[in-house]
C-alpha positions in Angstrom: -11.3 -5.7 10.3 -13.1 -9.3 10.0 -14.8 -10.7 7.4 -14.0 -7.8 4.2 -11.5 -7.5 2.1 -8.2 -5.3 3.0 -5.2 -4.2 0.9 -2.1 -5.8 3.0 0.7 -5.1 0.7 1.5 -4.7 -3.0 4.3 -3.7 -5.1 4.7 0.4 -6.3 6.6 0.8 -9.9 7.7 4.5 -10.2 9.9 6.7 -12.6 13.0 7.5 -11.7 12.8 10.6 -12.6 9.5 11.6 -10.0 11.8 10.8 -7.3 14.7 12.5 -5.0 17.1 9.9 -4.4 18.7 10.6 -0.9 20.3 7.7 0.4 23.4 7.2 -2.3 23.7 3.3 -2.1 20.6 3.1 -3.7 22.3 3.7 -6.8 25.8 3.6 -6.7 27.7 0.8 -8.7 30.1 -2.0 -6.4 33.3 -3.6 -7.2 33.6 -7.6 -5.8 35.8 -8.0 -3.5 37.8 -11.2 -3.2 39.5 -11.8 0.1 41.2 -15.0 -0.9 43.4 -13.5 -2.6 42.8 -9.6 -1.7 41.7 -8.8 -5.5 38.6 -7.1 -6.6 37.0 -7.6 -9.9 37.8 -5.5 -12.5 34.3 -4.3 -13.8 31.9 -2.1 -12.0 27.9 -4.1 -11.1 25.0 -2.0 -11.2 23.7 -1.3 -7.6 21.9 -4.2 -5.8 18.3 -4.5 -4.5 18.7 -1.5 -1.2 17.2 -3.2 2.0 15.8 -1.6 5.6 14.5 -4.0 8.0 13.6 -1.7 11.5 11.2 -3.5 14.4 10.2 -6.4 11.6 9.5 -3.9 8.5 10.8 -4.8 5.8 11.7 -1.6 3.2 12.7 -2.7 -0.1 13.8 -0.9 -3.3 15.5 -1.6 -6.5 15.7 -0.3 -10.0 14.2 -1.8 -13.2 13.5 -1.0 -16.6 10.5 -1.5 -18.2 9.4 -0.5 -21.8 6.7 2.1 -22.5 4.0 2.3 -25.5 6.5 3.5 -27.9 9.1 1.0 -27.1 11.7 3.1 -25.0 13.2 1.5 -22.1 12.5 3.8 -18.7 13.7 3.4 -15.3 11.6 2.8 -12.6 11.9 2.7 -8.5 10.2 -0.6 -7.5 9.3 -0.9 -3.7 7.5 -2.9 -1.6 4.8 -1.7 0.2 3.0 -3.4 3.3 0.4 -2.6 6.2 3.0 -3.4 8.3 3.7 0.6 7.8 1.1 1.5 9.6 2.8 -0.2 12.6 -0.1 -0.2 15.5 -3.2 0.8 13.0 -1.8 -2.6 11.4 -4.8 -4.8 11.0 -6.6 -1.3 9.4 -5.4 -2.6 6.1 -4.0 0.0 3.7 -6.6 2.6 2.5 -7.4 6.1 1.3 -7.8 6.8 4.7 -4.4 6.2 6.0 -2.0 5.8 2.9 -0.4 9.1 3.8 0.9 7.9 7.3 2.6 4.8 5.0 4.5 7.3 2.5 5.0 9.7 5.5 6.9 6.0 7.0 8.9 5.5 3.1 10.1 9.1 3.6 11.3 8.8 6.9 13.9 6.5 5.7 15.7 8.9 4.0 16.3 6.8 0.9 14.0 8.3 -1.3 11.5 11.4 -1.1 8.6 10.5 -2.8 5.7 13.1 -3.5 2.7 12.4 -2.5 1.0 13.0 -6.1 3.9 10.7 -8.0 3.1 7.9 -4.7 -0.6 7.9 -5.7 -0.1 7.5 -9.4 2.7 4.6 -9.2 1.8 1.4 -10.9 0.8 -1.7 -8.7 1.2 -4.9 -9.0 1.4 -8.3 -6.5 -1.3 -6.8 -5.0 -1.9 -8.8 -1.7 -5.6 -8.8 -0.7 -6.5 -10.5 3.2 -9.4 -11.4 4.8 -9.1 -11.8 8.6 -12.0 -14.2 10.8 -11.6 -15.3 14.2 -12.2 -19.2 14.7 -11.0 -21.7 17.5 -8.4 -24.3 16.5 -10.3 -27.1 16.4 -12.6 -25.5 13.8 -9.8 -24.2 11.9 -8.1 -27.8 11.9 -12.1 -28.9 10.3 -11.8 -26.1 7.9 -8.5 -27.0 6.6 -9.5 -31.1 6.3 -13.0 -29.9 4.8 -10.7 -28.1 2.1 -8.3 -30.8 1.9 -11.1 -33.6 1.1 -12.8 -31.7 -2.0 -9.7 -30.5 -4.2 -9.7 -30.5 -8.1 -8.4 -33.9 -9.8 -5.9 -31.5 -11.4 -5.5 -29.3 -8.4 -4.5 -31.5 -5.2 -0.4 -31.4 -6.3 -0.8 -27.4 -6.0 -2.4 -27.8 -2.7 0.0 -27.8 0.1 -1.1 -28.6 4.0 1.3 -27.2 6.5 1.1 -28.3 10.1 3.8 -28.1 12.4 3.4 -28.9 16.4 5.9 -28.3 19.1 7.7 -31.2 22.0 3.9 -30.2 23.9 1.9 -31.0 21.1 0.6 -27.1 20.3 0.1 -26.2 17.3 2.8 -23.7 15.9 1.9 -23.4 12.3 -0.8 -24.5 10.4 -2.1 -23.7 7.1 -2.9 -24.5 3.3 -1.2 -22.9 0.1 -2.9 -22.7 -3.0 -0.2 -22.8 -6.0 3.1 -21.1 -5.4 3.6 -17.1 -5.5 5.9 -17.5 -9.1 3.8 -19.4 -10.3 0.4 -18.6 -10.4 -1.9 -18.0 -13.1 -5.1 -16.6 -14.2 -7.2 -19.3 -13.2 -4.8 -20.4 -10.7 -4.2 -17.4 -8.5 -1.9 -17.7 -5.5 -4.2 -17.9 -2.3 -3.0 -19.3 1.0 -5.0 -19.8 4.7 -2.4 -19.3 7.7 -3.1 -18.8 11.8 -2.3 -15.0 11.7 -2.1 -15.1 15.5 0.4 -18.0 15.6 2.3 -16.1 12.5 2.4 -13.1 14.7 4.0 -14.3 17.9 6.6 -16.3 16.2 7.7 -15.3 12.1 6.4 -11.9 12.9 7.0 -11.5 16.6 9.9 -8.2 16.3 7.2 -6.6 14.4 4.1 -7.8 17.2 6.6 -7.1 20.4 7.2 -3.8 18.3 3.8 -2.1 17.7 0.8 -4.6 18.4 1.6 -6.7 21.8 0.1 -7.0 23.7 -3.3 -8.6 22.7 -5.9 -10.7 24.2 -5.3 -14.4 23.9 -9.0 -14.9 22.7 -8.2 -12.9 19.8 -4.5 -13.8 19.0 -5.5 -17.9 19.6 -8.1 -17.5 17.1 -6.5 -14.8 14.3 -6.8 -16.8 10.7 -6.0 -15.3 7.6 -6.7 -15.8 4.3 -5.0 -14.0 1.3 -5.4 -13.5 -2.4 -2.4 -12.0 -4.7 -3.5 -9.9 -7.7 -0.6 -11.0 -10.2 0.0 -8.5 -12.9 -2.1 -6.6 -15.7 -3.0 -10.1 -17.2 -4.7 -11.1 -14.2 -6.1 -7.9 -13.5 -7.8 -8.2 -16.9 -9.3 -12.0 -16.2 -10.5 -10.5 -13.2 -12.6 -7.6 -14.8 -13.8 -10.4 -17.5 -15.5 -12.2 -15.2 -16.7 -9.3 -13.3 -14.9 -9.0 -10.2 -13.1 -5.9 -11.1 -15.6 -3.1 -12.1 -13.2 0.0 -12.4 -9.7 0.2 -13.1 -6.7 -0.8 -11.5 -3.8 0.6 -12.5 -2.5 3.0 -10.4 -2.2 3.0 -6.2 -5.0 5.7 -6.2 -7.0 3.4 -8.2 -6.6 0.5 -6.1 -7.7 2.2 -2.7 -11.0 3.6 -4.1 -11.9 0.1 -5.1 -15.2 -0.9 -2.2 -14.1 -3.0 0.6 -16.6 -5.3 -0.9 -15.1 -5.6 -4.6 -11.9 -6.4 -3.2 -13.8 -9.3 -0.7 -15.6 -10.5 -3.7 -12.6 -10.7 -5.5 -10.5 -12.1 -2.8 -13.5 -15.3 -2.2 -13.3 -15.7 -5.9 -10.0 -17.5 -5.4 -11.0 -20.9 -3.4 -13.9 -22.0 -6.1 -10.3 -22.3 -8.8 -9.6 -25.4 -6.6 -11.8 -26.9 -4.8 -15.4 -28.6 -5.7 -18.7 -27.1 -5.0 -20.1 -29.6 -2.0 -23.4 -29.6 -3.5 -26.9 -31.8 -2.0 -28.4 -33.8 -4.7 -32.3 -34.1 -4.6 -34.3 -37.2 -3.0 -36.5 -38.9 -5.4 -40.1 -37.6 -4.7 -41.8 -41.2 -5.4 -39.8 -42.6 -2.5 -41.2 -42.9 0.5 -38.9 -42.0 3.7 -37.0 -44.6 5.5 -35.9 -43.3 8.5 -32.9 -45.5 9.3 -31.4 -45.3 6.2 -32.0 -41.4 6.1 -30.4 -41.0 9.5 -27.4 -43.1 8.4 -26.7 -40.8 5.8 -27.3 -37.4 7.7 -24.6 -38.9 10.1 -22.4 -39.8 7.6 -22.9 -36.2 5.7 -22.2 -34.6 9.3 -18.8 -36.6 9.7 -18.0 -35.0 6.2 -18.6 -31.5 7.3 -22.2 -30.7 6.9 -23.9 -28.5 9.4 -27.9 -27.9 9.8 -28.4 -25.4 7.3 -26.4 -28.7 4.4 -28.8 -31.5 6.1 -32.1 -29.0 5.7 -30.8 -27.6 1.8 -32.6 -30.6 0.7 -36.1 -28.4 1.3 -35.1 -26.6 -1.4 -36.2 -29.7 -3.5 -39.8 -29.7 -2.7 -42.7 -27.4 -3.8 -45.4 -28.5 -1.9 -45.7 -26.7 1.3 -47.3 -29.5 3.1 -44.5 -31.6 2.5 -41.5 -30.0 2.9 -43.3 -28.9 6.5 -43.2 -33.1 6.7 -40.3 -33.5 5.3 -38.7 -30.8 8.3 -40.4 -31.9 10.7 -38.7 -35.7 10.0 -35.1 -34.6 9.6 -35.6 -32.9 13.1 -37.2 -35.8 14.5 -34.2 -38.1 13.4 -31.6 -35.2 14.3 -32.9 -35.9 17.7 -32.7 -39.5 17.6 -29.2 -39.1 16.4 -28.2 -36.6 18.8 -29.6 -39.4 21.7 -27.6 -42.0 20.4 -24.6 -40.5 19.7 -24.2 -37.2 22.2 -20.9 -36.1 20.2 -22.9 -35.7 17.2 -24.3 -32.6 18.5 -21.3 -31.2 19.1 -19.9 -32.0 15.7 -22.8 -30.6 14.0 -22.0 -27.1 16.0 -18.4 -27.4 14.8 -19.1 -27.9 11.4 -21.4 -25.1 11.5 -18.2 -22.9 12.6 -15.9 -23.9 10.5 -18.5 -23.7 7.1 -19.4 -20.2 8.0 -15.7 -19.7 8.1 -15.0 -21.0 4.8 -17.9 -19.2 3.2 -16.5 -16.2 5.2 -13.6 -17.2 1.6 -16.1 -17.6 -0.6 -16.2 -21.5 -0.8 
């Protein structure tokens, strides 16, 4: 549930012809109706997208044609299809293991009757891919600043902070947008970093109150999710080019035999399109150490987010064992001296700590 990759929703494209069609609205052409002046109009419209929503499920379906390899036009049943199916085994994800119990929900509707062979070879697409870490608020607040100070020169406009607080001053939705859904690319996917728990209890809350309440506060407080959107076969191609995606993704029985871990690897790939590497540079070896001036900078690199494991990567730079046991022994020497004279550095440090794990947790 924390920390790996999981299918949270996606879009199924199948023929019209694999399906039963129960529920005649689905299909059935409308006449406007004018009630000014009492008229209707005087040409038929084809049917309109059919929408459900029961206990904060959203059921959606609508007809489109696409063309095939030969150049025909077929019909296709598009349809939305979300975890939010699986009602209480919500925060499973969707996966081999449970897909049934989400086409077993579709059916239910008596819309469509879809058969369990056609459901597994539909075509996806805006394929929605989560990762789910628990993290206190003020880390989360760190995480999103940390993000917000190393964007792209050509990123930052896609880059959107939201933070809304009520009359009390609690936080009631905060979060960062990468790019827009419509307008994503390739190398600018759509990722976004929301307070699931917070999402839950208020956008989501007829769903929560429905099939998950209640929950522990320690776990709804610190819910954060992160999510990735698979765009179309273009994408899905960039993303086997740079070998993320080692098997094929066409179909929905394809997509939930990918390893938890491909879809995590491929979800943390998204971050690294917009933000800069936060990378040490070395230390001249001919210079000798000056303690004040190194413990200035260690503070300053611990106001800008670095933890323990960012003020010791500079170990990496020497060979000698000798000295980087010196050089170690120093930085915790000053880390001490710091911590003296400024107690709250300590504490910052251990924050920082949190919320980097949490963003390599994304892949950044």
């Amino acid at each position: 549930m924390f920390n790996i990759g999981l299918i949270d929703s996606l879009k199924l494209r199948i023929k019209k012809d694999d399906i039963k069609i129960i529920d005649p609205n689905l299909v059935m052409p409308y006449l406007k109706f004018y009630p000014d002046n009492l008229s209707f109009e005087n040409s038929l419209n084809d049917a309109e997208p059919f929408t459900k929503i029961i206990d904060g499920i959203t059921y959606r379906y609508y007809f489109k044609t696409y063309p095939n390899k030969q150049g025909y036009l077929v019909e296709y049943l598009v349809l939305q299809v979300s975890a939010k199916m699986l009602k209480s085994k919500y925060f499973e994800g969707i996966t081999k293991h449970n897909y049934k119990a989400i086409l077993q929900d579709i059916n239910s509707q008596y819309v469509v009757s879809i058969p369990e062979s056609v459901f597994l070879n539909a075509l996806v697409s805006d394929i929605d891919i989560c990762i789910n870490q628990l993290i206190d608020i003020k880390s989360y607040e760190t995480a999103i600043g940390l993000m917000n100070n190393f964007p792209k020169s050509s990123c930052k406009p896609l880059m959107h902070t939201i933070k809304k607080t009520n009359k009390q001053g609690k936080i009631i939705n905060l979060g960062l947008d990468f790019n827009k859904r419509e307008k994503a690319t390739n190398s600018r996917p759509y990722c976004k970093v929301y307070h699931k728990g917070i999402e839950l209890q208020t956008k989501s809350s007829t769903f929560y109150n429905a099939f998950l309440s209640p929950q522990k506060s320690s776990f709804l407080d610190n819910l954060v999710r992160y999510e990735f959107t698979i765009k179309a076969y273009d994408h899905k191609k960039y993303l086997t080019e740079k070998g993320l995606l080692t098997s094929e993704l066409k179909t929905f029985k394809d997509l939930i035999t990918i390893n938890p871990q491909e879809l995590t690897n491929i979800a943390k790939s998204g971050l690294n399109h917009y933000l800069e590497a936060r990378k040490q540079k070395a230390i001249a070896s001919d210079l000798n150490p000056i303690d004040r001036l190194i413990s200035f900078y260690m503070s300053e690199l611990i106001n800008k987010g670095a933890d323990l494991d960012d003020l010791k990567h500079v170990l990496n730079f020497y060979e000698c064992p000798v000295t980087k046991s010196r050089i170690k022994t120093k930085i915790t020497q000053i880390l001490k001296h710091l911590n003296n004279e400024n107690p709250t550095l300590e504490k910052l440090l251990k924050s920082n700590e949190i919320c980097n794990q949490f963003l390599k947790n994304l892949g950044y």
